[in-house]
C-alpha positions in Angstrom: -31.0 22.1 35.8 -32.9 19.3 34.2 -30.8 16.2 32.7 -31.4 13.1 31.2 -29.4 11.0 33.7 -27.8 7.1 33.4 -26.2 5.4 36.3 -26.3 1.6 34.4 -25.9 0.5 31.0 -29.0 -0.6 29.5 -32.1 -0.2 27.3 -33.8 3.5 27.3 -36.7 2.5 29.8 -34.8 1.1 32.4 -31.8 3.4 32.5 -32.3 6.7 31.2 -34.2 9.2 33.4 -35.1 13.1 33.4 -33.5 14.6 36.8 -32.9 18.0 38.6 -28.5 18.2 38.9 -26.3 20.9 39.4 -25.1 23.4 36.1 -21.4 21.9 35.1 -18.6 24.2 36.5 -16.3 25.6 33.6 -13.0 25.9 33.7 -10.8 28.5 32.7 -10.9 27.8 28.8 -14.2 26.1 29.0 -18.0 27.6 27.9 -20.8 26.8 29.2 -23.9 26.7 26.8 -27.8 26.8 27.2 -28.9 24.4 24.9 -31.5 24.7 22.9 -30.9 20.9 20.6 -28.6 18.1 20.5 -28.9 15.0 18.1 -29.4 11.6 18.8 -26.3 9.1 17.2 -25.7 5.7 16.7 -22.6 6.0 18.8 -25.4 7.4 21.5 -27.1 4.0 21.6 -24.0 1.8 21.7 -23.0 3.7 24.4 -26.3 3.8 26.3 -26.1 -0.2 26.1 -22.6 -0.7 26.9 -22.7 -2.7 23.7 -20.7 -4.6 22.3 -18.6 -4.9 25.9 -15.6 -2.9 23.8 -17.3 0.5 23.5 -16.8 0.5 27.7 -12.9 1.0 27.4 -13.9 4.4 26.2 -17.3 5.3 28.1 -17.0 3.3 31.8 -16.2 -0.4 32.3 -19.2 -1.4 34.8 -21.2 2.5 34.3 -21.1 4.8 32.4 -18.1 7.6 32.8 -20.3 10.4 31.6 -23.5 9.9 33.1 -25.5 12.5 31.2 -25.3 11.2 27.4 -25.4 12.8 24.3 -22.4 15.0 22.8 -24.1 16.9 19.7 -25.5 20.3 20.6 -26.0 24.0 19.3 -27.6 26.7 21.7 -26.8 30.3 23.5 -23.7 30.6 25.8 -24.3 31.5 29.2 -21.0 32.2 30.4 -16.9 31.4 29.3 -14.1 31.5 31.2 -11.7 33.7 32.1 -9.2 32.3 28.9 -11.2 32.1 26.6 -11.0 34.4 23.4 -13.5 33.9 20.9 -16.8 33.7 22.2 -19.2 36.0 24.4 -22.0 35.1 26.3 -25.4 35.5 24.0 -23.2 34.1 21.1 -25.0 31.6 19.3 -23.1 28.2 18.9 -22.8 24.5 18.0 -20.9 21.9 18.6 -20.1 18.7 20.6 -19.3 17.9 24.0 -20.0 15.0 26.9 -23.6 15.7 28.3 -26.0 17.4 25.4 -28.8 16.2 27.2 -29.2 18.6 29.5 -30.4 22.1 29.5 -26.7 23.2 30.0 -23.3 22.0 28.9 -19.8 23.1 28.8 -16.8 22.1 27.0 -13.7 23.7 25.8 -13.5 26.8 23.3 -12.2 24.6 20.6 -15.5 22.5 20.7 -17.3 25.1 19.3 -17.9 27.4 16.6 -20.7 30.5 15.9 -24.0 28.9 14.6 -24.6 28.9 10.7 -26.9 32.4 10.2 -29.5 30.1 8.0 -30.0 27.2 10.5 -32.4 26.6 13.2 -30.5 25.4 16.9 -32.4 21.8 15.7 -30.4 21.5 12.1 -27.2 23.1 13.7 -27.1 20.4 16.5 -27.6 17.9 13.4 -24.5 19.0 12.3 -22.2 16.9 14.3 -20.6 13.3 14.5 -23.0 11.9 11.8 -21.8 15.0 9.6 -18.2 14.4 10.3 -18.1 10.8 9.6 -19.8 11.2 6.2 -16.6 13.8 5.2 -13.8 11.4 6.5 -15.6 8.5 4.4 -16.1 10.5 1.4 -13.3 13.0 1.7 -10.3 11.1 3.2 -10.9 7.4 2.8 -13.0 6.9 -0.2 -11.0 10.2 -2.2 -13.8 11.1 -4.1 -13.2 12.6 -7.3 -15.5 14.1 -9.8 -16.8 12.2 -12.5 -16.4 9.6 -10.0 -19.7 6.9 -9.7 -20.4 6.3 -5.8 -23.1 4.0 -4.3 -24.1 4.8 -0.9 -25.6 1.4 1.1 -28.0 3.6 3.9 -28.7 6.6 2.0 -31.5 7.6 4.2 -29.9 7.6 8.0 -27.8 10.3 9.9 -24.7 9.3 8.1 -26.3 9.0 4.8 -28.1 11.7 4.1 -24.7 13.7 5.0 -22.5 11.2 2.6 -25.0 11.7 -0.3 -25.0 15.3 0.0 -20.9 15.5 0.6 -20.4 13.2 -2.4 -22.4 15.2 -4.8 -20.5 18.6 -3.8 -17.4 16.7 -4.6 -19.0 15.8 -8.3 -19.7 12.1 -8.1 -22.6 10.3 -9.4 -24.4 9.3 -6.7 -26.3 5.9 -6.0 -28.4 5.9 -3.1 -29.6 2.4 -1.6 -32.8 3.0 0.7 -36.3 2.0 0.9 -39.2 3.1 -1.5 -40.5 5.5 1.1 -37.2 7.3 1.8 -36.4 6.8 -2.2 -38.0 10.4 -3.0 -36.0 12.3 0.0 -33.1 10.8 -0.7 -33.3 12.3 -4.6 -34.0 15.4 -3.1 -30.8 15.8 -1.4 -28.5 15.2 -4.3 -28.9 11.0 -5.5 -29.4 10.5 -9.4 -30.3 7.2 -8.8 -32.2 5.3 -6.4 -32.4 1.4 -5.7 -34.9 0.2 -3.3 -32.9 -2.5 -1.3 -36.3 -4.8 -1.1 -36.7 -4.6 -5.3 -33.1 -5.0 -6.3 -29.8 -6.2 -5.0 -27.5 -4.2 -6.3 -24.3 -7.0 -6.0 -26.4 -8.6 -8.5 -27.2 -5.7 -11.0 -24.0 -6.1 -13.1 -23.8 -2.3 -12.5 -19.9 -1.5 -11.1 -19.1 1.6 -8.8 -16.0 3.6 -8.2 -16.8 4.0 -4.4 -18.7 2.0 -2.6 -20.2 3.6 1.0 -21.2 0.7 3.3 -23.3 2.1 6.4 -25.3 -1.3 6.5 -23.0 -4.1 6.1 -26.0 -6.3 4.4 -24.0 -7.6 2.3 -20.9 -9.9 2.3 -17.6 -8.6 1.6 -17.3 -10.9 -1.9 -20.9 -9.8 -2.5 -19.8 -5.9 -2.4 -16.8 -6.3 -4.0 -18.3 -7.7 -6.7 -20.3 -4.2 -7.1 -16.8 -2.8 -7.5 -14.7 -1.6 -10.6 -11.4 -3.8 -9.9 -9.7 -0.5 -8.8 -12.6 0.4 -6.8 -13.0 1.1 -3.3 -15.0 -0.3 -0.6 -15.6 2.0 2.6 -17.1 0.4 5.8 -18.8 3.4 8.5 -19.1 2.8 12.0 -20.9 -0.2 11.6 -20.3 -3.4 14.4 -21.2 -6.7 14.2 -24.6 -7.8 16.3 -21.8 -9.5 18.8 -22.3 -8.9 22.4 -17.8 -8.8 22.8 -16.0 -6.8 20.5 -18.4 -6.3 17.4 -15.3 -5.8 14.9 -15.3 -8.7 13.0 -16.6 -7.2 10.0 -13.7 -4.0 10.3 -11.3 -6.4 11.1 -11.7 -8.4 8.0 -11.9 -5.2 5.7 -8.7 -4.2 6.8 -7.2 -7.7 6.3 -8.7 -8.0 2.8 -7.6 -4.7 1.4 -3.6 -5.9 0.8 -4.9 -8.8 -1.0 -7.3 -7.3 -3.8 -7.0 -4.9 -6.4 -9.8 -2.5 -4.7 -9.1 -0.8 -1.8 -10.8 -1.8 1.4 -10.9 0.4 4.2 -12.9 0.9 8.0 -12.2 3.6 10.1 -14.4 5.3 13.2 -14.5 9.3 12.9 -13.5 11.8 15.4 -15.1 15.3 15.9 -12.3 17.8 15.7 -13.1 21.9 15.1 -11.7 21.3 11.6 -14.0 19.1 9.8 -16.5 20.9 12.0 -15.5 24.4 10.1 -15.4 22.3 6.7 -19.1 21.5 7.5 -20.3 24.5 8.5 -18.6 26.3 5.1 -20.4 23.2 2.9 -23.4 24.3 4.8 -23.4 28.1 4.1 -22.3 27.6 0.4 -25.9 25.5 0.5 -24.0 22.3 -0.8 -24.9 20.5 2.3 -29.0 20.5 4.3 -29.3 18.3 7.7 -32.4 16.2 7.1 -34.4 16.1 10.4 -36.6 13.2 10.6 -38.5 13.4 14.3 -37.8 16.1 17.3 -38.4 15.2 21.2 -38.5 17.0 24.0 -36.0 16.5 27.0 -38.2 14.1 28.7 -38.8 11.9 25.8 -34.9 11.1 25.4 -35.8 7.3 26.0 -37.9 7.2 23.3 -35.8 8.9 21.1 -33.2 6.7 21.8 -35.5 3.9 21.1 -36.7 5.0 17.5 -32.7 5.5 16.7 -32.0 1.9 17.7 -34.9 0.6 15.5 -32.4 1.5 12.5 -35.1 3.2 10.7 -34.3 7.2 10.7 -34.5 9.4 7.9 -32.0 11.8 8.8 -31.2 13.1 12.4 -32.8 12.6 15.5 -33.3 15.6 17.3 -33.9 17.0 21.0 -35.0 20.1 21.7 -34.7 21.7 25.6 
């Protein structure tokens, strides 16, 4: 089968490359999937780099562990083994695993679940760890309530076209900080209000919110608090310092603040797990929640997909279709 393949960290050019490998080999309660598209993450191009030097604990201190990236995907499966229950091959599925970009992957039964009816493979395989970080931040640490005012700082990425969407299901008011281009799309998906960042600084406005959702971190803490109703709470997502060593300066400082204010400061880094996955996929089907799809690629333009996600400039999901 063809792969995109990485034996070094580095940027897409150098290390990323299309290849002929062998199909993986499933176990017993493993499946292995055709795919048909997986999305492009943040966490992708961390990893890719082997930066900052933490992210290698997890993913291969001098190479990558997994040397076929990617771990968002949705397409047909081929064939399950001999324990597994509730899947058939031809069943239509999405999901995440170590190796979505490939045209086959395999993990275990749990990883997956039956395909929304109403999605395309491309907006299924968007729904995956961008999806299931915006639900922890909105759901678990931020506690949205309705009624509630929430500003979201990135409306327009992967994460923040999910949180928008997640926070208006839950009956906030939603603020959505983005640029004048995205400012229409982001409306669309469920913002009442927009501020485009290069216009206005919204620490500055005098306007206070019940939940702040920081995807950016252009602000300083003091700065963002200041945005904040004194019971208010501040939310950082996935997002690591430019430092080439750990990259958790700004989380680690959060976490310290939090027992010293009134407002509630919290950082966290999301999991996928099959039941935020089913939460999503219910969300989806009740048509409270739509992946945004900003640019598709083909297998052999992984490197410059990568590329365009590590410009910081996506409007919604990138995708790659096999």
């Amino acid at each position: 089968m063809k792969a995109i393949v990485q034996d070094r960290y580095g940027s897409p050019g150098e290390v990323l490359e299309i290849r002929d490998i062998d199909r993986p080999e499933i176990g017993n309660d493993e499946v292995l999937v055709r795919t048909r598209a997986a999305s492009v993450n943040i966490g992708d191009w961390h990893m890719m780099r082997g930066l900052p030097y933490i992210v290698r604990l997890a993913g291969g201190l001098r190479k990558p562990k997994h040397p076929v990236p990617g771990i968002n995907v949705a397409g047909e499966v081929k064939s399950v083994g001999r324990d597994v229950r509730t899947l058939q091959p031809g069943a239509e599925v999405f999901g995440w695993c170590d190796g979505a970009f490939a045209e086959y992957a395999c993990a275990g039964e749990d990883n997956f679940l039956m395909k929304p009816a109403d999605l395309t493979f491309e907006q299924s395989a968007a729904v995956g760890d961008s999806a299931i970080t915006a639900l922890k931040a909105v759901r678990d640490q931020a506690k949205v309530r309705p009624g509630q005012t929430v500003l979201v700082n990135g409306a327009s990425g992967g994460v923040g076209t999910f949180a928008v969407q997640i926070a208006n299901a839950f009956g906030a008011e939603v603020t959505g900080v983005c640029s004048a281009r995205n400012a229409d799309m982001v409306r669309s998906i469920g913002a009442e209000r927009i501020i485009d960042y290069a216009l206005e600084d919204f620490t500055e406005s005098g306007e206070r919110y019940d939940v702040m959702l920081d995807l950016v971190s252009s602000h300083s803490l003091a700065d963002c608090r200041r945005a904040l109703t004194p019971r208010g709470t501040y939310v950082l997502i996935g997002k690591s310092d430019p430092g080439r060593w750990f990259g958790l300066g700004r989380l680690l400082r959060t976490l310290a603040t939090s027992p010293f204010v009134g407002q509630t400061m919290r950082a966290f880094v999301a999991t996928a797990n099959r039941k935020d996955l089913t939460t999503l996929k219910e969300m989806v089907e009740a048509g409270k929640v739509t992946p945004v799809i900003d640019r598709s690629y083909g297998l052999s333009e992984v490197p410059e997909a990568m590329q365009y996600q590590g410009e910081g400039h996506t409007r919604g999901k990138i995708i790659v279709t096999t």
